[in-house]
ZAKEPA-945201 format. One line per field, with one value per residue (C-alpha): residue number from 1; y, z, x. Coordinates in nm, 4 decimals. Layout:
pos <- c(NUM_...)
y <- c(Y_...)
z <- c(Z_...)
x <- c(X_...)
This chain:
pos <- c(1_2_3_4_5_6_7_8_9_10_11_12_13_14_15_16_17_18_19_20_21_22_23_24_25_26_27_28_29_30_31_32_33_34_35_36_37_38_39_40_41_42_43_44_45_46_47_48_49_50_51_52_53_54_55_56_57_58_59_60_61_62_63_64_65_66_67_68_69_70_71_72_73_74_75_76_77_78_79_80_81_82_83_84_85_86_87_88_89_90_91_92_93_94_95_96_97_98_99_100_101_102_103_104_105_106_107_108_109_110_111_112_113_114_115_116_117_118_119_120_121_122_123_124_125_126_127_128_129_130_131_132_133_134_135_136_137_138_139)
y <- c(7.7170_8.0851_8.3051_8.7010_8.8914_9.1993_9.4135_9.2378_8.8742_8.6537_8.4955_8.1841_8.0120_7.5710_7.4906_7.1592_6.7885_6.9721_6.7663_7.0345_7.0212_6.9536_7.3101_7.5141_7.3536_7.4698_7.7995_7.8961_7.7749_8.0059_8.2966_8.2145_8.1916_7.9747_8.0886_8.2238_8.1647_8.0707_8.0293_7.9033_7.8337_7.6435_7.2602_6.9224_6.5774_6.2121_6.3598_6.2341_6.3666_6.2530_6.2977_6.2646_6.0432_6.2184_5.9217_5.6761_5.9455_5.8399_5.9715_5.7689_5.8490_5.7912_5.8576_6.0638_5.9141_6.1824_6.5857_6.7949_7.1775_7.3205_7.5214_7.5403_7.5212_7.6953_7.6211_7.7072_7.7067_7.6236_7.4747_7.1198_6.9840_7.1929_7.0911_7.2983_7.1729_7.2788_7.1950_7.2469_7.1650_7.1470_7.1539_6.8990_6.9085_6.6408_6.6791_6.5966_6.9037_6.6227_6.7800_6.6186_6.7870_6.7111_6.7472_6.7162_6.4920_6.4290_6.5849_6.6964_6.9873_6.9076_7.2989_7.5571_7.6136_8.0195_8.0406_8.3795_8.3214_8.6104_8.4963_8.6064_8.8026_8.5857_8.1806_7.9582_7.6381_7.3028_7.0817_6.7834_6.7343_6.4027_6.4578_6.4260_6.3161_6.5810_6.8617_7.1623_7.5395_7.6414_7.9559)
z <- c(-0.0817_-0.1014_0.0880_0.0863_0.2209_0.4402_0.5636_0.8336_0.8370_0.5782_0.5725_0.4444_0.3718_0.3714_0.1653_0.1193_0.1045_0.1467_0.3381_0.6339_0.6979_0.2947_0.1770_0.5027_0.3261_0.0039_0.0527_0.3141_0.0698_-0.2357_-0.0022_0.1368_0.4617_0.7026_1.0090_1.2466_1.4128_1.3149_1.4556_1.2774_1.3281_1.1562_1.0829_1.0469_0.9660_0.9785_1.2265_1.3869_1.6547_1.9175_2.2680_2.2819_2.5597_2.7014_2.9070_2.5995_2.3380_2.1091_2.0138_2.1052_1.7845_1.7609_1.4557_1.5212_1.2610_1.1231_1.1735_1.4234_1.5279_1.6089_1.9639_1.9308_1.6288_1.6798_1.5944_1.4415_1.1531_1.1348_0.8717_0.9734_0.7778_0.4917_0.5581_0.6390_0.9354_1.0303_1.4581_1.5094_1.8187_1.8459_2.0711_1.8953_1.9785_1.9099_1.8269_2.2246_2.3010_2.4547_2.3830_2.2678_2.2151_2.0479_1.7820_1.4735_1.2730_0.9565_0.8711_0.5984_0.5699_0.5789_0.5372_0.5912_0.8223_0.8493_0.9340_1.0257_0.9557_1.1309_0.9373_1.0770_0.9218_0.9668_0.9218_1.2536_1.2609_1.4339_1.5525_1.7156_2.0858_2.2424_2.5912_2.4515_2.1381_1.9599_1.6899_1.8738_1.7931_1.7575_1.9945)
x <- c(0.9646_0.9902_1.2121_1.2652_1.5638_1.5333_1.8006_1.9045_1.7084_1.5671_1.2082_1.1645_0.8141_0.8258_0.5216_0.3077_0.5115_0.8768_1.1634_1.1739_1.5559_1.6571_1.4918_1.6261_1.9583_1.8709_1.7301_2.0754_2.2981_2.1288_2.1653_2.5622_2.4158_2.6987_2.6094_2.3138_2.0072_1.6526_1.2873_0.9808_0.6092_0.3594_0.3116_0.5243_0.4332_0.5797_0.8969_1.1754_1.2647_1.5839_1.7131_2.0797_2.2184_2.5304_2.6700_2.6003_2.7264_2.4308_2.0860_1.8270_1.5649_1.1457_0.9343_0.6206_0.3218_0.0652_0.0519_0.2009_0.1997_0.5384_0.4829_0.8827_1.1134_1.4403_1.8211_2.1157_2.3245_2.7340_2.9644_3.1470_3.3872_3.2552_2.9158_2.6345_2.4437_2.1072_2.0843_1.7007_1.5428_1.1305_0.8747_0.5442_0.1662_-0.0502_-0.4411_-0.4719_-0.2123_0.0364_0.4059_0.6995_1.0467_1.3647_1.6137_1.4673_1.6504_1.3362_1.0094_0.8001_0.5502_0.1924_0.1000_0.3281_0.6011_0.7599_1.1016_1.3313_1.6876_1.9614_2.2576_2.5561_2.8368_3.0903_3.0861_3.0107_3.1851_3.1744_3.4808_3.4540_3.4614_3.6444_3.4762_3.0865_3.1601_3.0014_3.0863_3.0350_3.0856_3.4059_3.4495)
């Protein structure tokens, strides 16, 4: 992975056979980034993706085999229980151009995948939620 800070944002290049969601960790945590918003393009392979069931309170989870293109990969980033979470949501085409969307729970990088990070100047933190069951932003 490589990553260079601007002014205001920080770009972050995934490279060949990394764990998509362990060097976004890696590379925020370097930087003392604990809040903000990111959007990537580029490649993922071997994902998991999930669709969260509201009236269950569970994630319902399925494993995508072989190489995808991201046509969406955007999220978040928040501290919970003084964890930092990545919340990424995709959008996944196939070599037939059939989509699939989610929250992307696992993935490696075939290729490349580009991400801009807008950290935030303050932290953005996540409490849990009895209604959905849920740890959503604090506001």
């Amino acid at each position: 992975m490589k990553s260079k800070k601007f002014d205001t944002y920080l770009v972050v290049r995934l490279e060949k056979d990394e764990d998509i969601i362990a060097a976004l960790k890696d590379v925020l945590v370097n930087e003392g980034i604990k809040g903000g918003f990111f959007y990537g393009l580029g490649v993922g392979k071997e994902l998991e993706l999930g669709y969260y069931d509201a009236h269950n309170r569970s994630y319902t989870r399925k494993k995508f085999a072989g190489e995808y293109e991201f046509t969406s990969f955007a999220g978040n980033i928040s501290i919970s229980d003084k964890e930092l979470v990545i919340h990424c949501h995709v959008t996944i085409t196939d070599a037939d151009f059939n989509a699939f969307g989610g929250h992307l729970f696992a993935g490696t990088v075939p290729a490349t995948l580009e991400v801009i990070v807008f950290p935030f100047t303050k932290d953005l933190l996540r409490i849990q939620d009895k209604d959905t069951g849920l740890n959503l932003l604090e506001l």
